[in-house]
Each structure stands twice: as structure tokens, then as C-alpha cells.
Backbone as numpy.savetxt, mean C-alpha at the origin, in Angstrom:
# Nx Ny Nz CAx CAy CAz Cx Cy Cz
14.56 -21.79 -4.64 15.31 -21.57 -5.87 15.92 -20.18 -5.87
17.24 -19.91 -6.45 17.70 -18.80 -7.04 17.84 -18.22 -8.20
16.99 -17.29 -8.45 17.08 -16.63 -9.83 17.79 -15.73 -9.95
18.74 -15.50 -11.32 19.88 -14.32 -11.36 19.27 -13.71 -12.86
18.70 -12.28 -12.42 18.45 -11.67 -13.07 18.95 -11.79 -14.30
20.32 -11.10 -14.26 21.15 -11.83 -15.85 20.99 -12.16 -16.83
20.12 -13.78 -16.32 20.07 -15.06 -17.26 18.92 -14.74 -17.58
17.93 -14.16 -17.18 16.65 -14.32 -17.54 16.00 -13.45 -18.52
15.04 -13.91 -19.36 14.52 -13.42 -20.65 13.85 -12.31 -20.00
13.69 -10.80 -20.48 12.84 -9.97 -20.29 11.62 -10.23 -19.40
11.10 -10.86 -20.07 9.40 -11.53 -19.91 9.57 -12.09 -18.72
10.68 -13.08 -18.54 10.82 -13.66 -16.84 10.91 -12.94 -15.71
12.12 -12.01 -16.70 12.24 -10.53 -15.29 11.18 -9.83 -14.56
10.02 -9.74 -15.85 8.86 -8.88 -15.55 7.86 -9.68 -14.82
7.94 -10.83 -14.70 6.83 -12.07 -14.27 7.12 -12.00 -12.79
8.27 -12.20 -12.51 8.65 -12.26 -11.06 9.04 -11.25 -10.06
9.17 -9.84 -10.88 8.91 -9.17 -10.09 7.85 -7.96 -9.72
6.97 -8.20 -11.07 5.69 -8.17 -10.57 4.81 -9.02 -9.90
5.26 -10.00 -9.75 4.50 -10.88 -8.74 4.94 -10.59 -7.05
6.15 -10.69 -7.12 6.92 -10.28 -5.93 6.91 -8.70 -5.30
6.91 -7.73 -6.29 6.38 -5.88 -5.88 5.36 -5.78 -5.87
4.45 -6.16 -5.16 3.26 -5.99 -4.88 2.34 -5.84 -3.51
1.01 -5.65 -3.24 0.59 -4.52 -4.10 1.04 -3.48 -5.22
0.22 -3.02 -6.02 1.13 -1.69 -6.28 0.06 -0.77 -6.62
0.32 0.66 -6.15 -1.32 1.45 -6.72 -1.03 1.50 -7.80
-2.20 2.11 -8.39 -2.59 2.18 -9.77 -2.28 3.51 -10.00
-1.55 4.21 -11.64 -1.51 5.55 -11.51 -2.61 5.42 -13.44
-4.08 6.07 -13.14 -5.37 5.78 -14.06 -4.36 7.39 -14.70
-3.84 7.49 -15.74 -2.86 8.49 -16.36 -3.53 9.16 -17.65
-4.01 10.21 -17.71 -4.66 11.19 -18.42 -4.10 12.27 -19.07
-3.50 12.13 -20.34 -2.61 13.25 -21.28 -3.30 13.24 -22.48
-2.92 14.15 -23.14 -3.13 15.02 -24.39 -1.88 15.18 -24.78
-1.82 14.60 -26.47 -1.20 15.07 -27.52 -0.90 16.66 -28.19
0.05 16.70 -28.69 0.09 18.20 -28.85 -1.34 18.93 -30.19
-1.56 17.80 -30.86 -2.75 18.21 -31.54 -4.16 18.03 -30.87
-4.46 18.06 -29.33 -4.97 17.88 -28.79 -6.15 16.41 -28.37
-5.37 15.31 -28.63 -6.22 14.02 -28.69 -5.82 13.50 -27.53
-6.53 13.10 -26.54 -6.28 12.62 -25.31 -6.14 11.31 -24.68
-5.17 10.15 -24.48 -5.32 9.22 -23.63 -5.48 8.90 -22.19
-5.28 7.67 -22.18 -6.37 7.25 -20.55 -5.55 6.26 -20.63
-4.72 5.58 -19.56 -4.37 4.36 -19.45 -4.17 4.09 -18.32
-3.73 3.36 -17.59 -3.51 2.63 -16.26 -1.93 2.23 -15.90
-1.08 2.64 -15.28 0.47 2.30 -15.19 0.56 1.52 -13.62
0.72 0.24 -13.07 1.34 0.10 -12.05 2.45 0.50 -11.56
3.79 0.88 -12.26 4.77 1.27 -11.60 4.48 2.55 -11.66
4.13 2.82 -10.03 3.60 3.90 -9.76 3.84 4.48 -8.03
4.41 5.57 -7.52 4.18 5.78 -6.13 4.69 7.15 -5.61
3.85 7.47 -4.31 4.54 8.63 -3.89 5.93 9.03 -3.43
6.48 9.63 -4.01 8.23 9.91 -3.36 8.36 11.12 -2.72
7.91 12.26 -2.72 7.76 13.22 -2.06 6.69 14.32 -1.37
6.56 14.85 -0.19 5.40 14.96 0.22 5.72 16.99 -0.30
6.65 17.20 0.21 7.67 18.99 -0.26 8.57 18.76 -0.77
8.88 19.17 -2.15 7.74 19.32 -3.17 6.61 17.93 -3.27
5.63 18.19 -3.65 4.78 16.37 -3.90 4.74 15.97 -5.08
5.63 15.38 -4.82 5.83 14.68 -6.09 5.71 13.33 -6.62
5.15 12.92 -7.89 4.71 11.30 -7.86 5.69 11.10 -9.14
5.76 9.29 -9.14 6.45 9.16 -10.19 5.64 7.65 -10.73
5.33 7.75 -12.05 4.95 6.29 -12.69 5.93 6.48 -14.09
5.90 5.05 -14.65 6.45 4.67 -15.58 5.99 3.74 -16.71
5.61 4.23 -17.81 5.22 3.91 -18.55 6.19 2.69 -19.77
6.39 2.20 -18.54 7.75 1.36 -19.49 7.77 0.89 -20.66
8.86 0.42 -21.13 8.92 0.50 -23.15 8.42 -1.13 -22.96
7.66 -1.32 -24.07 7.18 -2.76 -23.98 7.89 -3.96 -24.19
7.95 -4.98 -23.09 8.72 -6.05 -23.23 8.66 -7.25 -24.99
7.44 -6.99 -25.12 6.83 -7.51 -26.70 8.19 -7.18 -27.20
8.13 -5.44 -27.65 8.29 -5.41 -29.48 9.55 -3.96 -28.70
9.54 -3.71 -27.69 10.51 -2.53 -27.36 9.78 -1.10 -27.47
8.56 -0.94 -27.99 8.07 0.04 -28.60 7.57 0.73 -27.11
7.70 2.39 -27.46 6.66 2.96 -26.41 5.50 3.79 -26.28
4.87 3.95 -25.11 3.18 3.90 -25.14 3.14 5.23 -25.31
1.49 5.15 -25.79 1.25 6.63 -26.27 1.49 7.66 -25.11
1.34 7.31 -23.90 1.18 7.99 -22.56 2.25 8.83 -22.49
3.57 7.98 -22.96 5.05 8.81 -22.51 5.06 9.19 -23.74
4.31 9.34 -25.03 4.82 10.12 -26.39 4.18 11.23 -25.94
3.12 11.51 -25.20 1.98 12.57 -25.13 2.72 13.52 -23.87
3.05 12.96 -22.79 3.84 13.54 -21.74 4.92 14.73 -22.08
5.84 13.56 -22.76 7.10 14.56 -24.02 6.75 15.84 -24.87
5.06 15.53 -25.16 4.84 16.79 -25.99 4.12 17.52 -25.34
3.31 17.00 -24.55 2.60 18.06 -23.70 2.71 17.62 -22.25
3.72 18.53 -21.00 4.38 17.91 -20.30 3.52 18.27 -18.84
2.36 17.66 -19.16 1.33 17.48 -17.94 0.16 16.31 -18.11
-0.72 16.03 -16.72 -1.31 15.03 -16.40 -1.87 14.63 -15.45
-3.31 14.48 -15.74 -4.21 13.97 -14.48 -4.01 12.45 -13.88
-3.80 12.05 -12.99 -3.76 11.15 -12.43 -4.60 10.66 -11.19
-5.85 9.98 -12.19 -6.97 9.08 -11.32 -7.20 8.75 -10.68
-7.21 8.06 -9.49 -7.41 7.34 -8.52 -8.18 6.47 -9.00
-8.16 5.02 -8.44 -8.88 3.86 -9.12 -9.34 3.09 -7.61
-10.57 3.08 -7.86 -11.21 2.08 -6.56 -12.01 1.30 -7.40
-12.62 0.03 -6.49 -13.25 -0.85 -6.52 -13.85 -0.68 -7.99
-15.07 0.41 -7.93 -16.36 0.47 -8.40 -15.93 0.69 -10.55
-14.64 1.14 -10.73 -13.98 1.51 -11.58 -12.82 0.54 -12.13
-12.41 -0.58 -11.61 -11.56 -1.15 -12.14 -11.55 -2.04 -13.49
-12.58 -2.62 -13.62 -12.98 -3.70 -14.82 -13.20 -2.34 -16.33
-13.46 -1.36 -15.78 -13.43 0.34 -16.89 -11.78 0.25 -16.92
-11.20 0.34 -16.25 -9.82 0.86 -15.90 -9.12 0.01 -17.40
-9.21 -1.20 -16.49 -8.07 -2.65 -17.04 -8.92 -2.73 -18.63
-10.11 -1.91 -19.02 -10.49 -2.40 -20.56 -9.38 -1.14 -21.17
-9.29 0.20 -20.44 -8.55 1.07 -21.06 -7.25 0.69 -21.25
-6.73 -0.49 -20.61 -5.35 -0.59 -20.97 -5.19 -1.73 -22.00
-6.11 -1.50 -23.01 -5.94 -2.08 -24.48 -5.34 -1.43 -25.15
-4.44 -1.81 -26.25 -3.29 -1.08 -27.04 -4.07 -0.50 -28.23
-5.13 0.17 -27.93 -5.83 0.67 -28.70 -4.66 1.62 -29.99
-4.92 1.90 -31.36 -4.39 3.18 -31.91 -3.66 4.26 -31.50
-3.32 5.03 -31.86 -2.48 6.18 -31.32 -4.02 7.36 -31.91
-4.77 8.16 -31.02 -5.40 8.78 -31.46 -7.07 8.67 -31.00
-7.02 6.93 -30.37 -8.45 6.99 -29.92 -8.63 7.51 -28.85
-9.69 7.57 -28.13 -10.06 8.02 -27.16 -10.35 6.87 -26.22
-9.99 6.51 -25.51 -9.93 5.73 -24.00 -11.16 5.64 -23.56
-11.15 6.98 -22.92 -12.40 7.88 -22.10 -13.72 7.12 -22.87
-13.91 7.14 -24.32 -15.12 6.49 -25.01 -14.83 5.11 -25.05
-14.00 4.26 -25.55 -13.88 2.86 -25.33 -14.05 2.29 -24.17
-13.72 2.80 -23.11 -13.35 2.60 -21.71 -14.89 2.57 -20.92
-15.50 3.51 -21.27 -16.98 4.69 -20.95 -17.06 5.56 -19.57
-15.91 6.47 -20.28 -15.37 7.26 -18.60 -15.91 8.64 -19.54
-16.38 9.32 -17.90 -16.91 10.80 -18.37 -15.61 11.95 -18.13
-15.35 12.99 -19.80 -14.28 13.75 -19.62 -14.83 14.66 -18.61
-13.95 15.19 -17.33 -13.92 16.53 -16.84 -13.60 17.61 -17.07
-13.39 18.46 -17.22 -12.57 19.63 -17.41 -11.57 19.45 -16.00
-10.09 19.65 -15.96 -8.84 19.81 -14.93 -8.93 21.32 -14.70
-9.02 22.37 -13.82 -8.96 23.25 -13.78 -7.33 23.96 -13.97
-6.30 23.25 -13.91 -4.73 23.86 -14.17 -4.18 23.31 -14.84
-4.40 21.97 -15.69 -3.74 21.39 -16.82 -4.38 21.18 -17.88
-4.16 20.85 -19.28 -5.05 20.34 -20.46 -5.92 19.09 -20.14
-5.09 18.05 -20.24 -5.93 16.91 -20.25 -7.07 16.98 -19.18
-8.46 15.84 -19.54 -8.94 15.92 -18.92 -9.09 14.85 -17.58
-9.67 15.04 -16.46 -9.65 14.02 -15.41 -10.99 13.44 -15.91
-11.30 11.93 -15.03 -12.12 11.05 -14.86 -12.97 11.33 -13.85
-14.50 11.85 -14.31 -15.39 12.64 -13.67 -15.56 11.20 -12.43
-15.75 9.82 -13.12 -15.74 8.52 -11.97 -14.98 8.10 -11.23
-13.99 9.11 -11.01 -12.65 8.84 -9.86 -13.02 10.04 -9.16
-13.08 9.14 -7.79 -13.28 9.91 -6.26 -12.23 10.95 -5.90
-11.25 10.58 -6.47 -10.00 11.24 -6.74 -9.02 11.46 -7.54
-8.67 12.43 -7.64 -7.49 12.61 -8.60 -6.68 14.16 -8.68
-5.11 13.69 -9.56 -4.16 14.81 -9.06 -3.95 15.50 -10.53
-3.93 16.91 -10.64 -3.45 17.59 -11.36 -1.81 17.46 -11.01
-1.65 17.33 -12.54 0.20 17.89 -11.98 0.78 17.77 -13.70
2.04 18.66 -13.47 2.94 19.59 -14.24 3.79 18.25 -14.26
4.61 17.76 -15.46 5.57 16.71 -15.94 6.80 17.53 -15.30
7.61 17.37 -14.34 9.27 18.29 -14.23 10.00 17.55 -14.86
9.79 16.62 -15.22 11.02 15.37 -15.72 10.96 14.14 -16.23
11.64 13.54 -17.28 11.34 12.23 -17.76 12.95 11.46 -17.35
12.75 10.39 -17.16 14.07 9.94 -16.73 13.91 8.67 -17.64
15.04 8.70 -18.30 14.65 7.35 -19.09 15.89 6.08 -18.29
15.09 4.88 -17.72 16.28 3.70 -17.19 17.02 3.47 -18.78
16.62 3.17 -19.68 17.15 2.35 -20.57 16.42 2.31 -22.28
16.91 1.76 -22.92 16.07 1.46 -24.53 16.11 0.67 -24.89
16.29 -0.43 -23.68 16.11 -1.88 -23.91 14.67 -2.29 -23.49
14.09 -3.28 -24.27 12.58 -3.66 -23.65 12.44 -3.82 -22.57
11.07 -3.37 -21.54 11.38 -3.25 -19.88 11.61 -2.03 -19.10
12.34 -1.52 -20.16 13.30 -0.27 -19.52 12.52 0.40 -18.90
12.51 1.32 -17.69 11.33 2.13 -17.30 11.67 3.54 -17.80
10.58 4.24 -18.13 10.80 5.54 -18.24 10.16 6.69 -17.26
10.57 7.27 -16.84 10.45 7.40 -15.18 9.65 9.04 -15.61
8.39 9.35 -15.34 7.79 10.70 -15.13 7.53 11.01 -13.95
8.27 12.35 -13.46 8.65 12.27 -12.63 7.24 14.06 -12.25
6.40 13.67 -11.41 5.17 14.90 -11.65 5.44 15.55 -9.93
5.13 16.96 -10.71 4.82 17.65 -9.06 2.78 18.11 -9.47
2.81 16.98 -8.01 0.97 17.64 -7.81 0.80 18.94 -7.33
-0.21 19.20 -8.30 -0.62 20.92 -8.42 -1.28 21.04 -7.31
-2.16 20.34 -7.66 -3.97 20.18 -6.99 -4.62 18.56 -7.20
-5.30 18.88 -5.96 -6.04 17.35 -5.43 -7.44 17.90 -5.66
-8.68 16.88 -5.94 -10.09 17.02 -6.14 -10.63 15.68 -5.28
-10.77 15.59 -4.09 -11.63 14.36 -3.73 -13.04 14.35 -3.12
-13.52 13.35 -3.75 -15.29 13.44 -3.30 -15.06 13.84 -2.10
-16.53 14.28 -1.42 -17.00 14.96 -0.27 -17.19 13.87 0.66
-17.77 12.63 0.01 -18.16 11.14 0.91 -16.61 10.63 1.13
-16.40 10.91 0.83 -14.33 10.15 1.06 -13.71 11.04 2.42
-14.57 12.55 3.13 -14.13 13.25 4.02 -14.78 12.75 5.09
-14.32 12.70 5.99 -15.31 13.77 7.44 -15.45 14.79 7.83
-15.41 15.18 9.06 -16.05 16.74 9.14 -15.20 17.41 9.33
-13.43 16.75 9.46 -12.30 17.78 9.94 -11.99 17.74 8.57
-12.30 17.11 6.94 -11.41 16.96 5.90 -10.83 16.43 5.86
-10.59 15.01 6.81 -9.41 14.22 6.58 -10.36 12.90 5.87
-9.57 12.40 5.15 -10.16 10.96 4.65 -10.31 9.78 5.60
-11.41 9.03 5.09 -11.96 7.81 5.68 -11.25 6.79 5.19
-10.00 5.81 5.30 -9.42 4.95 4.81 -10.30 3.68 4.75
-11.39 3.18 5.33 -11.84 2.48 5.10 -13.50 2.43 3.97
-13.58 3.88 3.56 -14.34 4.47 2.19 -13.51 4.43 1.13
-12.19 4.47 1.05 -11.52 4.49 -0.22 -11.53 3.70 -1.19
-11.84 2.53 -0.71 -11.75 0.97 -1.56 -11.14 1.23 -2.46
-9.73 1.26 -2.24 -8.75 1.37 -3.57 -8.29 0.06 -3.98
-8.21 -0.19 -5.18 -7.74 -1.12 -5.80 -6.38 -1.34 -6.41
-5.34 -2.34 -5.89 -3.65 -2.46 -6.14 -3.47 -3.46 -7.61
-2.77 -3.74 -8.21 -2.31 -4.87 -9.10 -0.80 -5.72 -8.26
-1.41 -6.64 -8.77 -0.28 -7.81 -8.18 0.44 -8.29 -9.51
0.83 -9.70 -9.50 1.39 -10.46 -10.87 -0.13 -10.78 -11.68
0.55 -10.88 -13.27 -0.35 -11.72 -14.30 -1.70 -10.74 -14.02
-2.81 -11.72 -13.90 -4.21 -11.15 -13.59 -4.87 -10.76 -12.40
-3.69 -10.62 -11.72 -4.42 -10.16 -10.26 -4.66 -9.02 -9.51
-5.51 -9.00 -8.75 -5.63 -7.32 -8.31 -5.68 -7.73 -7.09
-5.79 -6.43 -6.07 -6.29 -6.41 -4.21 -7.63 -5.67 -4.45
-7.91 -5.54 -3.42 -8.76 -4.59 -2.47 -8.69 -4.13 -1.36
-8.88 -3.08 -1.22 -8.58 -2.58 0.11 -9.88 -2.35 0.90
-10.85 -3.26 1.02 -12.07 -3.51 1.40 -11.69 -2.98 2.93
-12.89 -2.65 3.69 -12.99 -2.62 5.21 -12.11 -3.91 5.92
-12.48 -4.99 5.75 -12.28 -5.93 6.43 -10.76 -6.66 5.81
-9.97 -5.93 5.28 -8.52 -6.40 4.91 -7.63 -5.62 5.59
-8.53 -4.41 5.78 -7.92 -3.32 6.77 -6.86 -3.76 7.87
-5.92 -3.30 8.21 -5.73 -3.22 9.74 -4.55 -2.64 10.33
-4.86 -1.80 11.41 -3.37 -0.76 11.93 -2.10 -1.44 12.33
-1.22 -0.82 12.57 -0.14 -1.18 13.13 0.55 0.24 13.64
0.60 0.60 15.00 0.63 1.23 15.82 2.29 1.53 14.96
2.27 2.65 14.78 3.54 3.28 14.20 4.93 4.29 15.31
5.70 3.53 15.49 6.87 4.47 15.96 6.75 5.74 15.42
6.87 6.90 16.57 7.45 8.20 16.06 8.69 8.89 16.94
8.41 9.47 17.33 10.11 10.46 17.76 10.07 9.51 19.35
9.86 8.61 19.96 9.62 7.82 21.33 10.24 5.97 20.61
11.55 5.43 21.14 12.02 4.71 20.54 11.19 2.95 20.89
10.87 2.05 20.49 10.62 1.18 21.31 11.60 0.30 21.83
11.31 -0.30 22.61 12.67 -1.08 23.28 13.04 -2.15 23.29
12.78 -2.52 21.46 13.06 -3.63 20.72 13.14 -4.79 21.25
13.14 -5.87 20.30 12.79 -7.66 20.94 13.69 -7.94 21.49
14.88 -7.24 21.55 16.24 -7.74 22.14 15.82 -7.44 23.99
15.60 -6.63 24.07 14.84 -5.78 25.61 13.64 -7.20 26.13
13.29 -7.71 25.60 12.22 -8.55 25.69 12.74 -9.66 26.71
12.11 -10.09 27.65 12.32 -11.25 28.93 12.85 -12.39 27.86
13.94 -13.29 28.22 13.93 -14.49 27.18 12.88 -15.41 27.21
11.95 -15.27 28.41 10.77 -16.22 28.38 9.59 -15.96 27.12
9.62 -14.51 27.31 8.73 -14.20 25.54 9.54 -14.11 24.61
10.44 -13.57 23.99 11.74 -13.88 23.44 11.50 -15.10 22.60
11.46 -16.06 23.65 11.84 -17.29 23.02 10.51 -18.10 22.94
9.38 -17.42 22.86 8.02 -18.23 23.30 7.86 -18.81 22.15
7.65 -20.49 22.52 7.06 -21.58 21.10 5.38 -20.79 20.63
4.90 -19.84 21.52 3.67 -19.58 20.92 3.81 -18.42 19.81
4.10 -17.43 20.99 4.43 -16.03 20.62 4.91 -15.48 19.17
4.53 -15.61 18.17 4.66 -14.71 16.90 6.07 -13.59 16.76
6.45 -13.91 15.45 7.20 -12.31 15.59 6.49 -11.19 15.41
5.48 -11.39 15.01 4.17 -9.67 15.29 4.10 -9.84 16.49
3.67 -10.69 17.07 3.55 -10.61 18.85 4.77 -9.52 19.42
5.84 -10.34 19.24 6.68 -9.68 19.87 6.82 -7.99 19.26
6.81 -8.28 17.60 6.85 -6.67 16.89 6.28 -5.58 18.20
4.87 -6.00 18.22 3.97 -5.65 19.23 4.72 -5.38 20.84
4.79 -6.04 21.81 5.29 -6.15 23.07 6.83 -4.98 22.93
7.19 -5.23 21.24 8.73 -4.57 21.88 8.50 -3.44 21.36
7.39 -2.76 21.12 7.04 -1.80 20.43 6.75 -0.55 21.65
6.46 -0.70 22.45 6.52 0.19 23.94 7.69 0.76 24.20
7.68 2.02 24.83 8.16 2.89 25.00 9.48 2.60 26.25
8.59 2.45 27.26 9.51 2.01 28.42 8.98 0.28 28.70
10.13 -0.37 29.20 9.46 -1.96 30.01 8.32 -1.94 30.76
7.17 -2.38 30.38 6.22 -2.32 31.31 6.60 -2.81 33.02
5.77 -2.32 33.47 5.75 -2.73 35.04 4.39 -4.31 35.25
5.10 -4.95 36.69 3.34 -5.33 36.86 2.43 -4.02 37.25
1.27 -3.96 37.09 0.38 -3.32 37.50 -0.87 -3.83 38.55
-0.58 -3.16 39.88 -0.90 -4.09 40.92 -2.77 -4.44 40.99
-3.48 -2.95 40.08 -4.68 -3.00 39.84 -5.12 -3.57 38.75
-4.22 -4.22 37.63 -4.87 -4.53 36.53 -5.79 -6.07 37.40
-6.64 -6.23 36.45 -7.85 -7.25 36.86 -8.33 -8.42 35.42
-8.12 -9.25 35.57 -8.56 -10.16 34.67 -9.28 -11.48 34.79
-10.35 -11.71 35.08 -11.16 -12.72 35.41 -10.37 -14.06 34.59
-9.90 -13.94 33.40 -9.63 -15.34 32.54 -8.42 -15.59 32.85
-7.35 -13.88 33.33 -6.06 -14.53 33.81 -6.21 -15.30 35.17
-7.08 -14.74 35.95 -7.38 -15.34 37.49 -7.62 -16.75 37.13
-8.07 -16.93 36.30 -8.53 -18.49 36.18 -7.52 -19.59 35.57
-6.68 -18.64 34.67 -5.51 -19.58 34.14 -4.75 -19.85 35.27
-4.82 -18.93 36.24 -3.42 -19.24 37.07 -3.89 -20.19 38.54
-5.32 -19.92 38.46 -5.94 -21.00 39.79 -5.70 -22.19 38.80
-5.71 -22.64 37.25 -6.43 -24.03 37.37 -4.85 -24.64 36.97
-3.62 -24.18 36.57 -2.43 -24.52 36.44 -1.43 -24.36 37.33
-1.78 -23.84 38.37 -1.14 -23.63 39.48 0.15 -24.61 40.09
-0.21 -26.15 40.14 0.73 -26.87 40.01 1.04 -27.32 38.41
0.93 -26.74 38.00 1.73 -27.12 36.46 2.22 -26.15 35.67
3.89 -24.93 36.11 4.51 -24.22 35.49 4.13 -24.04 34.33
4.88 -25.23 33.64 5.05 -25.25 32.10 3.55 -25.04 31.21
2.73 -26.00 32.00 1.29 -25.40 31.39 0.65 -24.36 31.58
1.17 -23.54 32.72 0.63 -22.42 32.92 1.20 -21.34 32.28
2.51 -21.56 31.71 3.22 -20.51 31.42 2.75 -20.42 29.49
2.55 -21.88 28.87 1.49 -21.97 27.75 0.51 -21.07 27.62
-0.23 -21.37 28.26 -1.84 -20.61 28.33 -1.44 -19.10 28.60
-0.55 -18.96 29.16 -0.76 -17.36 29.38 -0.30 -16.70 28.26
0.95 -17.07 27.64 1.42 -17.07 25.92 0.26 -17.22 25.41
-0.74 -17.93 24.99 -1.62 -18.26 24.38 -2.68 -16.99 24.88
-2.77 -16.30 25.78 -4.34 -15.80 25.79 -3.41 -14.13 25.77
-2.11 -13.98 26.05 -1.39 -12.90 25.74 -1.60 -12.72 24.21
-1.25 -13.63 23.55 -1.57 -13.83 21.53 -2.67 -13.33 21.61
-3.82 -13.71 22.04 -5.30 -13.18 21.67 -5.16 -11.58 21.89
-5.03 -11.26 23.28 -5.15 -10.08 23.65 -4.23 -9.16 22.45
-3.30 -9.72 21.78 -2.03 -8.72 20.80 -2.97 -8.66 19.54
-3.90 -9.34 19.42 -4.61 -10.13 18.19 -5.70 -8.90 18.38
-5.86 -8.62 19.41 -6.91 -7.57 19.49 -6.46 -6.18 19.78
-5.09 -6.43 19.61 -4.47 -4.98 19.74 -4.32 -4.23 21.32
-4.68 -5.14 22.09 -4.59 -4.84 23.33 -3.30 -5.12 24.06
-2.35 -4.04 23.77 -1.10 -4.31 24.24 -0.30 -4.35 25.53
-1.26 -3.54 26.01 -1.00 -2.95 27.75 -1.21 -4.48 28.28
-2.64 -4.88 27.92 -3.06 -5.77 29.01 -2.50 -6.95 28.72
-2.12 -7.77 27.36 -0.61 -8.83 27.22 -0.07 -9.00 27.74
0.90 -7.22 28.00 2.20 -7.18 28.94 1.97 -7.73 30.14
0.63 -7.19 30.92 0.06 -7.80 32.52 -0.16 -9.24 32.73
-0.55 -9.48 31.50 -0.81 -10.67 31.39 0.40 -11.76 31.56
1.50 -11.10 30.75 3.12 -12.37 30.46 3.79 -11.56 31.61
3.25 -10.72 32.56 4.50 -10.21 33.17 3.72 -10.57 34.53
2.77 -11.45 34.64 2.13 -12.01 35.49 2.85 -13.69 35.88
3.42 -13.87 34.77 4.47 -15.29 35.01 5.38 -15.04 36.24
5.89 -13.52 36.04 6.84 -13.98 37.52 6.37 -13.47 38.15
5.36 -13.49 39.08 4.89 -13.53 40.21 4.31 -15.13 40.40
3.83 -15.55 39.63 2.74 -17.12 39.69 3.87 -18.03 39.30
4.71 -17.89 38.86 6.25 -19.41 38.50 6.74 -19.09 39.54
């Protein structure tokens, strides 16, 4: 189906493309009023845009309901700073009760049952139960619109970072698989970023790879072969070579027991090349599919 923005009621707009932008982190958003009363709420449209200056931006958008907007961006406007939470696992079902449309004036932090911190460079306070979280100065409000939906864009430079000690190792860098951060999807849904959802993908840097087009048309065009497969294979630097020492007991065996049968042999080796990409073992794939032309 095609949907044209256009035609569609607010509420539709917001249904489908929060279902469709997703993941999204969570920005757990901590301000004070100018008479000093503090909220707590939770914003998905939320993400990093700059690392110099660092700067984050969430949006507290005007409500699709009634048009009206949240205490978060009235409190921002008057007092133009804000802690911003970090939300994992152990904290979310606290999180999602704070984003009840409570009064203008209650306290979150007590409905919610989050402990205030003291922020050492801004007013409001941080969430003593977040592993993490960012001080930062408001530089800017950007408003999209004053139609319901509209986003209103706060636009923060982080001061200062506070993250637990169990979230480090011994050089200070974080453990991505300790973070268990938690995303929002559409309607009622959330992620996790549990251990086991985990997984790398070997990242290009200043060394180009030599894309799927570079690729033999025999993998190219493999009925097995994946486009991650290939992502993978064309992701190398230079064309691999054969390698006259590589050693493989299971390739030795694919190629003794198909020996008179090309087409089946050239299957199986696609097939146990997939495993090997499956395990991130990219070198030995290549030996593996670049073992066809020597044995066809």
C-alpha cells in the first residue's frame, strides 16, 4: 500500500511513523520551572547530532489530542537547561509511569519513585537510578510548527556526563553489552538491547571496500548467498587471493564427496561459506568460494 502523508489524520501520521522510526532512544528529560518545581518525563524523538560541539536534540512535541504543550518544553523556555537520563532495562516500567499527564506542578520523581540527585552544573535534578546521564545548557528551541504533532526541537549542548563505574572497564571505555538500554518502537512497544540481540558489523573507515559490483558473478548471483553475505565478502579491502596454506577439513570433504557433481558442489560451498559469514569469519568464506575455481 501507499500512504500520502497529506491525506492522513494527525493520529495516522503519528501511528506509522512511529512504528516505522524505530528503535528510538529514550531522552528520561529532567527540568525545573522558574518557581522551582521540577519535571521528569520520557521523549522518544530523541538523538545525537553532534559529537564538537555535543550536542543532543529531543522534542517534546505539541500533542496530537488537543494541540496543547508539555510541561517539559514550558519549563525548558523558562529555565533553559536539563538533565537527560539514560533509561535501561531495570528502569523502564518507572520511566513509561512518569509519562502520565500528570498536573503542571507535580513531581514525577515521587509518582514515578525516582531518587532526586543533585546535577553538579545545572538546576534540575538527575535520576540517582540512571547509570547515566547528561547535564546540558538549552542553546535553542526550534519550533516545526503549531499545528498538533508539530515538533518542537531542543536543541542541548552536553556539559557533563556521570556514568556508573560497572558500565566501565579498566581503560574507561563502556561495556556495550552492560548497558541494557531500552528503545521505543510503535503503540506499546519497546526493545532491548540485551547481550544476545547484540551484534557487530565490521565498519568501513578511511580503506574503501570493493563493493558487490567487484564480486565474481558466481557469488554475485548466488541462489544461497544473502545480501549481508555479500555486504560482508564486498566489504574487504583488496580481492582476496587463494591462499595456498589455508586448511579446512569440511572444505576437503565437500570437494572429495561432489567432485563429479559441479553444480552440487558449487551449492554446498555457498552454503558452508553462509555459515562461516554467519560467524563472522570472513577471510576463511573468501577461501572457501574462491576454492570453486580451482575444483570446477
Amino acid at each position: 500500500m501507499i500512504f500520502d502523508l497529506a491525506e492522513l489524520k494527525p493520529a495516522d501520521k503519528q501511528y506509522y511513523l512511529q512504528h516505522l522510526v524505530a528503535p528510538r532512544p529514550i531522552c528520561f528529560a529532567s527540568t525545573i520551572d522558574a518557581a522551582g518545581n521540577v519535571n521528569l518525563s520520557p521523549f522518544s524523538f530523541f538523538n545525537l547530532f553532534s559529537s564538537n560541539p555535543p550536542i543532543v536534540i529531543f522534542s517534546p512535541a505539541r500533542r496530537v489530542r488537543d494541540n496543547t504543550t508539555k510541561h517539559t518544553l514550558q519549563n525548558v523556555i523558562a529555565v533553559p537547561e536539563v538533565v537527560i537520563n539514560i533509561v535501561d532495562y531495570a528502569m523502564v516500567q518507572q520511566t513509561s509511569l512518569a509519562s502520565c499527564e500528570y498536573p503542571k506542578g507535580a513531581d514525577e520523581f515521587l509518582k514515578a519513585g525516582f531518587t532526586k540527585e543533585a546535577a553538579t552544573l545545572v538546576r534540575p535534578p538527575m535520576v540517582a537510578e540512571s547509570k547515566a546521564k547528561m547535564e546540558c545548557k538549552v542553546v535553542e528551541i526550534k519550533s516545526l510548527g503549531e499545528t498538533p504533532g508539530a515538533g518542537q526541537l531542543v536543541i542541548c549542548e552536553v556539559l557533563r556526563i556521570h556514568i556508573a563505574d560497572d558500565l566501565l572497564d579498566e581503560a574507561g571505555k563502556l561495556d556495550q553489552t552492560k548497558l541494557d538500554l531500552v528503545a521505543r518502537l510503535g503503540g506499546d512497544w519497546y526493545c532491548r538491547t540485551a547481550p544476545e540481540a547484540l551484534f557487530k558489523v565490521e565498519k568501513p573507515n578511511t580503506q574503501l571496500g570493493i563493493g558487490i559490483d567487484a564480486l565474481p558473478e558466481s557469488i554475485r548471483f548466488s541462489k544461497i548467498l544473502t545480501g549481508n553475505h555479500l555486504g560482508q565478502l564486498a566489504n574487504v579491502h583488496d580481492k582476496p587471493v587463494i591462499d595456498a596454506s589455508f586448511e579446512d577439513d569440511h572444505l576437503k570433504n565437500i570437494v572429495q564427496y561432489y567432485s563429479l557433481n559441479p553444480a552440487d558442489m558449487e551449492g554446498e560451498l555457498h552454503r558452508y561459506a553462509a555459515k562461516l559469514l554467519g560467524e563472522g569469519k570472513v577471510a576463511a568464506a573468501w577461501q572457501v568460494l574462491l576454492s570453486l575455481e580451482t575444483n570446477l
